[in-house]
C-alpha angles and dihedrals in degrees: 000000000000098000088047085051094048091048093050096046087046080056102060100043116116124236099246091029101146139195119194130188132192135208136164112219125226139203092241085043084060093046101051090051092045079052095049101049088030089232106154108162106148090241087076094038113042134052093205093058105115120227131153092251088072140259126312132070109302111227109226115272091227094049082066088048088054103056093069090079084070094057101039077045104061080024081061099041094053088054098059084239137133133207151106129255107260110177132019140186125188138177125184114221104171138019115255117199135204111283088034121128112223122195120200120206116188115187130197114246104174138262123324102244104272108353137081104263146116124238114201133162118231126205123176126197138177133234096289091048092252108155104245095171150010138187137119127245136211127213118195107223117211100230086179146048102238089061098052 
């Protein structure tokens, strides 16, 4: 029955269907994920490193990344679907500091040929609606039982 469920509801989504998401970051944020992934260079950690993107303290380019599983995840959920993320691509366009608000938009871009994915684009900007980073996603769908 689930499988027969998932592949209906796979059925009925609209090309250009999104999801966003929104999060301040914040400077502890920053520092939970440097301690997770035990990432300490002193561009995500001090205000004072010099680069040629500018002073204050840089956000991880794959704690942006990582915010799109929120998105394909309520994106997902609406949908009555279930699934995990299964590819992603990601380019970083633009820095994000610490204090910034990102907004993540994923849009849905259609099936993978001949498997049960979705295929959506992915665009994050900051609080004045500059584009910090692209990419596309993909979220395997279980269509049976026996997968999920």
């Amino acid at each position: 029955m689930q499988g027969q469920t998932q592949g209906v509801a796979m059925a009925k989504l609209v090309l250009g269907d999104f999801e966003t998401y929104s999060r301040t970051i914040s400077e502890a944020d920053i520092q939970r994920f440097a301690d997770v992934i035990e990432s300490h260079h002193p561009i995500h950690e001090s205000d004072e490193f010099d680069t040629p993107l500018g002073p204050g303290r840089l956000v991880h380019g794959l704690m942006l990344a990582a915010l799109i599983s929120r998105a394909i995840t309520a994106f997902a959920v609406r949908h009555d679907l279930k699934g995990v993320m299964s590819a992603t691509q990601s380019k970083f366009v633009a820095p994000v500091r610490a204090g910034d608000t990102v907004t993540v938009k994923l849009t849905y871009l259609g099936l993978v040929p001949g498997k049960p994915r979705l295929r959506c684009g992915t665009e994050v900007t900051n609080q004045h609606g500059k584009v910090v980073m692209v990419g596309e996603v993909q979220e395997h769908i279980f269509v049976d039982t026996a997968s999920a």
